[in-house]
BAVEX-152944 format. One record per residue (C-alpha): x, y, z. Coordinates in steps of 0.02 Angstrom, whole numbers, plus 50000, padded with zeros to 5 digits. Layout:
N
[[X Y Z]];
...
This chain:
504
[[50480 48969 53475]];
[[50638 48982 53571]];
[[50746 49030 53406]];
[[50922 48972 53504]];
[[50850 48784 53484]];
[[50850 48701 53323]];
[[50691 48633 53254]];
[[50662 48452 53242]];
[[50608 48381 53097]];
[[50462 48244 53107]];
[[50482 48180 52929]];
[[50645 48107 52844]];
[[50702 48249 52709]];
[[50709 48258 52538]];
[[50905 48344 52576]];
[[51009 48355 52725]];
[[51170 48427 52760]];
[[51277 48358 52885]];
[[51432 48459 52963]];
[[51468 48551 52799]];
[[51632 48629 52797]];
[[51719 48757 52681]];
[[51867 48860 52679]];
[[51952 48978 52550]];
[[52133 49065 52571]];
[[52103 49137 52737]];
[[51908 49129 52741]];
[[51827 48977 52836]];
[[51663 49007 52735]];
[[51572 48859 52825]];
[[51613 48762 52976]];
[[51501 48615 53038]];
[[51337 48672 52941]];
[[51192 48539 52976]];
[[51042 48600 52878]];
[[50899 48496 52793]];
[[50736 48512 52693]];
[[50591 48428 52684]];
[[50458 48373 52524]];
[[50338 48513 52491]];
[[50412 48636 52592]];
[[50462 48823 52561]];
[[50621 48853 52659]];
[[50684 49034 52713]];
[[50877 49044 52719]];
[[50938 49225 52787]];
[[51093 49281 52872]];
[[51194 49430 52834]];
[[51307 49461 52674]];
[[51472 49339 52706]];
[[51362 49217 52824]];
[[51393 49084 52705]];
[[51221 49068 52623]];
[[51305 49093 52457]];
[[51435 48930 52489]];
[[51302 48827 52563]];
[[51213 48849 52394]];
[[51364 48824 52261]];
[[51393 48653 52378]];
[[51221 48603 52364]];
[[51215 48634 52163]];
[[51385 48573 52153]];
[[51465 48728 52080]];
[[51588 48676 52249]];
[[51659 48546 52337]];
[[51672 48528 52525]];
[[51823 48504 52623]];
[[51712 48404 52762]];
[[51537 48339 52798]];
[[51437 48251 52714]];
[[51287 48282 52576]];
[[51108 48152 52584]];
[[50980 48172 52427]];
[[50838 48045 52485]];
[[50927 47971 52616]];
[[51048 47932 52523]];
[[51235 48000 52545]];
[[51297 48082 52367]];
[[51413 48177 52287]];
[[51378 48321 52151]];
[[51505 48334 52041]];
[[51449 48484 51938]];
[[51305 48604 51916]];
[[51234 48497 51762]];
[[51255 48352 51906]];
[[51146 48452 52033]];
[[51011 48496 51874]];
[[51010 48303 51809]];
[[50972 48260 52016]];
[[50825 48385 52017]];
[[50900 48532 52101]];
[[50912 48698 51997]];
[[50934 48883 52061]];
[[50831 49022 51991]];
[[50961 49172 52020]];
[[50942 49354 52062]];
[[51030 49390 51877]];
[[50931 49301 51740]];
[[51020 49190 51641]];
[[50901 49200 51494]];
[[50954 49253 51289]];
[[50836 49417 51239]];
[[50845 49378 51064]];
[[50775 49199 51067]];
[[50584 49151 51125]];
[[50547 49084 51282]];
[[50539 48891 51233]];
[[50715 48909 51144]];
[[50786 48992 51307]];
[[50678 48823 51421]];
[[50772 48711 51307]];
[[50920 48808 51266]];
[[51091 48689 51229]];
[[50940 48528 51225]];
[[50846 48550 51100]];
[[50711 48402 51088]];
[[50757 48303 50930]];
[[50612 48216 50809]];
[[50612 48029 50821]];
[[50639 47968 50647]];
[[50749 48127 50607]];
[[50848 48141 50768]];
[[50981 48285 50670]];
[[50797 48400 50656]];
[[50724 48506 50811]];
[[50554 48440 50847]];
[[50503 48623 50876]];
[[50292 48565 50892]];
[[50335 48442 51028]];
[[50437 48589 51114]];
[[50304 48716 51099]];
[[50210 48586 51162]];
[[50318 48565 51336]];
[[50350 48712 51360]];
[[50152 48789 51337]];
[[50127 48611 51486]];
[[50264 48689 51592]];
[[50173 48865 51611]];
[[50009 48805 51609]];
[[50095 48680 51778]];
[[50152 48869 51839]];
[[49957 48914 51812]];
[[50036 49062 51693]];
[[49972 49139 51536]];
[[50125 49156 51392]];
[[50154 49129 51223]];
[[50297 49014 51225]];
[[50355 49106 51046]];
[[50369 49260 51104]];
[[50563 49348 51114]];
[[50614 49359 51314]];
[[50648 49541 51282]];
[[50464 49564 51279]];
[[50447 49517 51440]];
[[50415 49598 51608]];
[[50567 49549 51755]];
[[50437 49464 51830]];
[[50385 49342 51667]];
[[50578 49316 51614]];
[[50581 49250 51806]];
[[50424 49139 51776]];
[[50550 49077 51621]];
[[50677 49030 51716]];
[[50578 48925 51835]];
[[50492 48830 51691]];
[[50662 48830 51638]];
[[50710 48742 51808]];
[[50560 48620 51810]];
[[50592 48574 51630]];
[[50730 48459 51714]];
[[50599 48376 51833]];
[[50677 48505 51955]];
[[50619 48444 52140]];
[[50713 48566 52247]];
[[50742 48747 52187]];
[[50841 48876 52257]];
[[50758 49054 52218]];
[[50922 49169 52262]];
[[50870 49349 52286]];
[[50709 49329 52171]];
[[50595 49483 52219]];
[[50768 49609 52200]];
[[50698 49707 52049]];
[[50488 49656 52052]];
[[50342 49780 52075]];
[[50214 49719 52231]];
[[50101 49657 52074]];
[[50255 49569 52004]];
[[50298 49500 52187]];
[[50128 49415 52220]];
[[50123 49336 52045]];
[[50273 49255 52084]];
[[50219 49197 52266]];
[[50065 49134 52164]];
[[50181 49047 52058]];
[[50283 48979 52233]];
[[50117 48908 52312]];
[[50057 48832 52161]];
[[50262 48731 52155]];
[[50230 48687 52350]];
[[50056 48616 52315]];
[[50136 48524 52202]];
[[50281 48443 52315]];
[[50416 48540 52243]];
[[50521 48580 52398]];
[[50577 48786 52390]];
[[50724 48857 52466]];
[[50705 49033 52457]];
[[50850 49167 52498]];
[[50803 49353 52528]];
[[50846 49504 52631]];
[[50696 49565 52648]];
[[50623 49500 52803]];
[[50424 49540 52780]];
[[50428 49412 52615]];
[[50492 49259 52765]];
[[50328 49286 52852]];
[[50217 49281 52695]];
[[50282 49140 52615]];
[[50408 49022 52714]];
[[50352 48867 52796]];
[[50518 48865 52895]];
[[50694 48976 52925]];
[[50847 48944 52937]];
[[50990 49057 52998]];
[[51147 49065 52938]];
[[51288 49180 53033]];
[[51480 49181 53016]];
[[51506 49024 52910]];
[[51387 48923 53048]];
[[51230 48864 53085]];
[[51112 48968 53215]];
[[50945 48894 53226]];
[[50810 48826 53103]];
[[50643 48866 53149]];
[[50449 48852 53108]];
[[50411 49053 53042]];
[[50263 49052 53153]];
[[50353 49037 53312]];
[[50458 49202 53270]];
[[50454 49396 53249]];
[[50536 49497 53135]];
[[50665 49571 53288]];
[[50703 49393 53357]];
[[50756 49347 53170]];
[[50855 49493 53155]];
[[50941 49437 53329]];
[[50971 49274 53268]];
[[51061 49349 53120]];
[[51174 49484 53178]];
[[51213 49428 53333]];
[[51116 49571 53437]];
[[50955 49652 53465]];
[[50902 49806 53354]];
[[50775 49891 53448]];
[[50757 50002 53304]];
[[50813 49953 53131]];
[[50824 50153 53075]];
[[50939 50243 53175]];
[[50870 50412 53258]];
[[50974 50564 53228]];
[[50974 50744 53282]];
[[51020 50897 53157]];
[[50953 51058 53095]];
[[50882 51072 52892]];
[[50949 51219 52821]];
[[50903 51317 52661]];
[[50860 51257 52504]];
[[51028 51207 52404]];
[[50950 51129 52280]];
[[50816 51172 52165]];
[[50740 51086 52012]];
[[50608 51187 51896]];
[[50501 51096 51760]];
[[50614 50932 51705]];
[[50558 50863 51553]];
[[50642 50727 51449]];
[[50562 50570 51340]];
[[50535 50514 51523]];
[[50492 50646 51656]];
[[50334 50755 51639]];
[[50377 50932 51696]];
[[50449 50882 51879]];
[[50487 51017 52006]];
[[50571 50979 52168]];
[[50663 51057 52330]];
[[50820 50994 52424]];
[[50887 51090 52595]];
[[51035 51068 52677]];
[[51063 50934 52805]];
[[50895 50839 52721]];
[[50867 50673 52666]];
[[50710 50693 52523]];
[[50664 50527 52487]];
[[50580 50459 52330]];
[[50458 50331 52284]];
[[50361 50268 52151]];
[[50313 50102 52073]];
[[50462 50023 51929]];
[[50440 50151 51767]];
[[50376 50284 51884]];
[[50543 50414 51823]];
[[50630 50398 51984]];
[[50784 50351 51929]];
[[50778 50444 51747]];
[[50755 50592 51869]];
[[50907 50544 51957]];
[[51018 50533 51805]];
[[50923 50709 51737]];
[[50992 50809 51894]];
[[51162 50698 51860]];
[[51185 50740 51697]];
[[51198 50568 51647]];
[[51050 50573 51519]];
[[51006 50714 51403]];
[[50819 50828 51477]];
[[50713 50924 51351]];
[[50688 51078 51483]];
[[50689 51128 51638]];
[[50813 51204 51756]];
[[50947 51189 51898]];
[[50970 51286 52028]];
[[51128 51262 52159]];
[[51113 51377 52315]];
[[51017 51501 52214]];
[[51127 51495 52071]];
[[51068 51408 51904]];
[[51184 51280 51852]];
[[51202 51216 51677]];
[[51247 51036 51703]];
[[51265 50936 51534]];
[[51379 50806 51572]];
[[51422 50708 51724]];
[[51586 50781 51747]];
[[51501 50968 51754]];
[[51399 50873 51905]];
[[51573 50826 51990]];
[[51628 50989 51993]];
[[51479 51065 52063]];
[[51482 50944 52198]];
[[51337 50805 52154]];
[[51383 50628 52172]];
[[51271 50474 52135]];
[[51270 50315 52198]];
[[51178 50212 52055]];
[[51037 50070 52066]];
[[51173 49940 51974]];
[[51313 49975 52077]];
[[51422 49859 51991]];
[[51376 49898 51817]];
[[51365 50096 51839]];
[[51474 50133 52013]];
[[51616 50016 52013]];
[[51769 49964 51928]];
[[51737 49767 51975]];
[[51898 49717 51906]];
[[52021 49823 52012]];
[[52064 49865 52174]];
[[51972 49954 52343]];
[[52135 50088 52308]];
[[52106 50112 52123]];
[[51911 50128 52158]];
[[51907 50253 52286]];
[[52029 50418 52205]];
[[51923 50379 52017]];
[[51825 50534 52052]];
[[51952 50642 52105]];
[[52125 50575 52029]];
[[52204 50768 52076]];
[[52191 50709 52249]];
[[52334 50570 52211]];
[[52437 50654 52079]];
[[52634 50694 52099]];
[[52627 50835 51965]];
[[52532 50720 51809]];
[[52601 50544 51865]];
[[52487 50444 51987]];
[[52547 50425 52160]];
[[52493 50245 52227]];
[[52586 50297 52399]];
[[52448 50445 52419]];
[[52310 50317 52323]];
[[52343 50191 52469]];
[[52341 50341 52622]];
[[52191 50399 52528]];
[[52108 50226 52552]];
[[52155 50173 52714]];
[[52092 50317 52785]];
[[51893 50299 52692]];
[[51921 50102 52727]];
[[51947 50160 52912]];
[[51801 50309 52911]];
[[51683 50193 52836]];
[[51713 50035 52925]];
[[51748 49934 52756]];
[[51775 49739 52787]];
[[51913 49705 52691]];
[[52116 49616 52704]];
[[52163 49772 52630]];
[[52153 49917 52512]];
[[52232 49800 52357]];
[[52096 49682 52377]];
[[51981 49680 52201]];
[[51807 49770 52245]];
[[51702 49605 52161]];
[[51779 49512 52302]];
[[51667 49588 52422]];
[[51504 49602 52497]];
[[51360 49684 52429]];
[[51372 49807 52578]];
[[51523 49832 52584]];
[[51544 49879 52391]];
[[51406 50005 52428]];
[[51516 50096 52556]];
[[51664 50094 52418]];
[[51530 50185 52320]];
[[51503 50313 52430]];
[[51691 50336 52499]];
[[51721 50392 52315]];
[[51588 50538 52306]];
[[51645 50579 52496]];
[[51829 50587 52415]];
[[51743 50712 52281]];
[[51685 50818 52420]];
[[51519 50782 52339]];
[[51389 50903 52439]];
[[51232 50820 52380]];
[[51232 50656 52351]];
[[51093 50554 52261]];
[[51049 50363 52317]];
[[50962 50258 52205]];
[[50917 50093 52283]];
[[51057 50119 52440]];
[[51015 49966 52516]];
[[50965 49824 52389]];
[[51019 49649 52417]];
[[51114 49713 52571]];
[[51105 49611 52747]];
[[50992 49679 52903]];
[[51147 49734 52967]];
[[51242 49817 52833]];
[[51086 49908 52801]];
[[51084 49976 52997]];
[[51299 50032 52946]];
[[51225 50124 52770]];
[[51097 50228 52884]];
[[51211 50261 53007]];
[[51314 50330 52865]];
[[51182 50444 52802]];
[[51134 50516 52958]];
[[51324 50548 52990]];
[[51318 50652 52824]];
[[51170 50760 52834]];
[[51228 50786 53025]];
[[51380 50852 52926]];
[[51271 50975 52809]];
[[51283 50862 52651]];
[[51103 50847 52568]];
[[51029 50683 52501]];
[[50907 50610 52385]];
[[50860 50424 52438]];
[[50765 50348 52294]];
[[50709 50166 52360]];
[[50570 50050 52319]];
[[50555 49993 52517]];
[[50405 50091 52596]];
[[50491 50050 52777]];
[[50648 50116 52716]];
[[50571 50295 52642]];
[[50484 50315 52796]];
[[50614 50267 52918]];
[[50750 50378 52855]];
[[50660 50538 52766]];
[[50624 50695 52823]];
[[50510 50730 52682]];
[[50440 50608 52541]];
[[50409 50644 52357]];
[[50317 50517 52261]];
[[50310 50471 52058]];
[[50193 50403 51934]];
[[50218 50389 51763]];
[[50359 50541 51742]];
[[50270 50640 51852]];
[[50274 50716 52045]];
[[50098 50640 52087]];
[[50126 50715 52290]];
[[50232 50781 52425]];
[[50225 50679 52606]];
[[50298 50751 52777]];
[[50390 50637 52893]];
[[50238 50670 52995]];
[[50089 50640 52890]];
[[50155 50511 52786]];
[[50115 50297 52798]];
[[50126 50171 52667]];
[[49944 50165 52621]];
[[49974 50370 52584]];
[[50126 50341 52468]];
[[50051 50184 52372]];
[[49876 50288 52352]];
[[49997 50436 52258]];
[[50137 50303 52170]];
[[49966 50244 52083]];
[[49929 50401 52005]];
C-alpha cells in the first residue's frame, strides 16, 4: 500500500471523525483529524508521544470537547457530554493504569458504583444475579476466574481481563485498549490477544494504541497514523512494513532504529560477588567502562530487585561490591550517590520524578550543592543549571518552570537522566529506558546512551524488549527466578538464545 494515501472504507462505520480540532494554551493538539472505524474491526492507532493520539481519545470518550469538527456514532452526528456519556453509548477505554480496587473481588470491581439491586427489595444487592453476570461476562472473554476472588490476587494480565469485562458489562461496542501490553509477560500478551480475537469475532470494534510496532502486525486489521496534531494516512496492516510505519510516524526514514556507535570498553569498574536477598539467588556480575551490559529475564525474574540491590534501595542478605577494585559498602541510596551510581527506575513517575514541580526543581534534586549560595537555594544557578541539561539533552519543553507531568513520556525520561548526569553519576542503571516511549524518542534515548558510554560512563540496560537488548548491548546477562541463568555476547546472542536461558 502506498501509506501517503488514505484508505477507503467500503462499509459505513460504526464511528467517524470528521475534521476534529483541538487546541490548549499554546498547543494546537488536533487540527482537521478525519478518522473512522468500522464493526468488528481491530484498529491500530500509533504516532509519536504529543501526536495527538491521547486528545483524539479523551474527545471520543468525552473526557473533552472539541473546538471544531464534528463526531458520527452510527451515522448519526452526536455529542458526548461526559465519560459516563461515552460508557452509556458503548464506548469504554481499558487504560495502561488499571483502575481496579485490590481489596474488593472482581464482580464488586465489574459493578463497582452499580451494584445490581433485587427486584422486590430494590435497597438489597442482588449479589447471586451479579455473580451470575459477571461468571457470563468471562466465560463471553472465553476466561477461567472466580468472580469472588480479591483483584490483588491477580496476575497484570487477569486484573486487565477485569477491566474489559468491566468495559463489556456496559454493552461496550467500541473499546479503546490504551497502552495494554506495557507491563505483560509474552504468555500474558497472547492471552490477551486471545481475549482481543475472541471480542472481534464477536463484532466488538477494537481500537488499540501501542508503541510497540511488532504487536500492529499480529493483531490490527487496519492503522492509523497520527503525527503533529494531524492525520497522516490510515491503512490496511498488510499493505505495510514496519520501516514505512515508522516513516509515516516521524516524519523520516530510520534505516536503522539502533544507532551504531564507535568506542573502546575499558576495565572492569564494577563488580558484584554473590547477591543474595529474599529475591536474588547468589548473583555475580561484571561491568567495564564505556559498556552497556544489558539484562533480561521474564516479569519476577530479579532484574529489577537486582537493580535496587546494587542501588541500595532495598536491603541484600550477602554478597559484595566492588567499585574500580575497591569494595564499597553501599547501604542506602545516598551512599550510591556519592559513589557515583544513578538509576533511572521502571516507574519513572512514581520512583524518578517529582510530578508536581518544575523541569528546574527536578533536575539539581540529586545534587542541591550544585545550586546553593552558602545553605540558601539559588533558583538563578537552578535555572542556568537547567537550561543548559534542557539544551544538552534536547528536552521539548516552553521552559525550565514548566511542571514535569506536563510532558511526554520521553521527554520525562531525559529529565530522569539529566538529574544523574547533574550527579556526575559514572554508572548509571536503566530499568525499562524506553517503555511507553514513541519510535522516535526511543531513537533520541539511544542516541543518549551511546553519547555516554562514548564518554566512559558505564551502563546497565534492564529491558523486557528482546530487539532493544540486542540492538544496544555489548554483552547480555539473562535471569530466571533470582538467578544469572547465562551470559550472551553481542555476537552470539538472538532472541531464541535469551528466551531458551530467561526460562530457566
Amino acid at each position: 500500500m502506498d501509506m501517503s494515501m488514505s484508505m477507503s472504507m467500503s462499509r459505513e462505520a460504526i464511528l467517524q471523525v470528521k475534521g476534529m480540532r483541538k487546541e490548549f494554551p499554546g498547543v494546537l493538539a488536533l487540527e482537521n483529524v478525519d478518522f473512522s472505524v468500522q464493526q468488528g474491526e481491530v484498529r491500530a492507532l500509533v504516532g509519536e508521544n504529543g501526536a495527538g493520539k491521547s486528545t483524539l481519545i479523551k474527545i471520543l470518550t468525552g473526557v473533552y470537547q472539541p473546538d471544531g469538527g464534528e463526531l458520527l456514532f452510527k451515522g448519526r452526528k452526536t455529542t458526548i457530554a461526559g465519560p459516563l456519556a461515552g460508557q452509556q453509548m458503548g464506548i469504554s477505554v481499558v487504560h495502561q493504569e488499571l483502575n481496579l480496587i485490590e481489596d474488593l473481588s472482581i464482580c464488586e470491581n465489574i459493578f463497582l458504583g452499580r451494584p445490581l439491586l433485587k427486584k422486590a427489595f430494590p435497597h438489597l444487592i442482588d449479589w447471586q444475579l451479579m455473580n451470575r453476570e459477571s461468571s457470563a461476562l468471562l466465560e463471553r472473554l472465553k476466561v477461567a476466574l472466580d468472580v469472588g476472588e480479591k483483584v490483588k490476587n491477580l496476575s497484570v494480565a487477569q486484573k486487565q481481563i477485569v477491566e474489559i469485562a468491566k468495559a463489556l458489562s456496559y454493552n461496550c461496542e467500541i473499546m479503546i485498549m490504551d497502552e495494554p501490553s506495557a507491563t505483560l509477560t509474552e504468555n500474558e500478551l497472547q492471552v490477551l490477544f486471545d481475549v482481543i480475537f475472541e471480542l472481534k469475532r464477536q463484532g466488538v470494534t477494537i481500537v488499540y494504541i501501542s508503541h510497540r510496532l511488532e504487536e500492529i502486525f499480529k493483531i490490527a486489521d487496519t492503522v492509523t497514523v497520527l503525527r503533529d496534531g494531524r492525520h497522516i494516512v490510515t491503512g490496511k496492516v498488510a499493505d505495510t512494513d514496519r520501516s514505512e510505519l515508522i516513516r509515516s510516524m516521524v516524519g523520516r526514514s530510520m534505516d536503522n532504529e539502533y544507532p551504531k556507535r564507535s568506542g573502546v570498553i575499558g576495565d572492569t569498574l564494577l563488580e558484584v560477588s554473590h547477591f543474595t536477598s529474599s529475591r536474588l539467588k547468589d548473583v555475580s556480575l561484571q561491568l567495564k567502562s564505556g559498556e552497556i551490559l544489558g539484562v533480561a529475564g521474564l516479569v519476577g525474574a530479579g532484574r529489577t530487585e537486582l537493580a535496587r540491590a546494587i542501588f541500595g534501595a532495598d536491603r541484600k542478605d550477602g554478597g559484595t561490591l566492588l567499585l574500580r577494585g575497591k569494595e564499597e559498602k553501599i547501604h542506602a541510596v545516598s551512599d550510591a550517590v556519592r559513589k557515583g551510581l544513578g538509576l533511572v527506575p521502571e516507574e519513572r513517575k512514581n520512583d524518578g520524578l517529582v510530578l508536581g514541580m518544575t523541569l528546574r526543581e527536578n533536575i539539581s534534586l540529586t545534587k542541591i550543592e550544585k545550586v546553593e549560595n552558602s545553605v540558601l537555594l539559588s533558583p538563578a544557578k537552578e535555572l542556568k543549571l537547567s537550561n543548559e541539561y534542557i539544551q544538552k539533552l534536547r528536552i521539548i519543553t516552553p521552559g525550565p518552570e514548566q511542571l514535569v507531568k506536563n510532558l511526554s513520556g520521553g521527554n520525562q525520561q531525559k529529565v530522569v537522566l539529566a538529574k544523574w548526569l547533574v550527579a556526575d553519576s559514572d554508572i548509571l542503571i536503566f530499568d525499562e529506558p524506553t517503555r511507553g516511549i514513541d519510535v522516535g524518542a526511543k531513537y533520541e534515548i539511544y542516541l543518549l546512551l551511546n553519547e555516554l558510554v562514548q564518554a566512559g560512563k558505564s551502563i546497565i540496560m534492564i529491558s523486557s524488549e528482546l530487539p532493544e537488548l540486542l540492538g544496544m548491548s555489548d554483552r547480555i546477562i539473562v535471569m530466571h527466578e533470582g538467578k544469572i541463568t547465562g551470559e550472551l555476547s553481542r555476537e552470539e546472542a538472538d532472541q531464541e538464545k535469551i528466551m531458551n536461558l530467561a526460562a530457566g
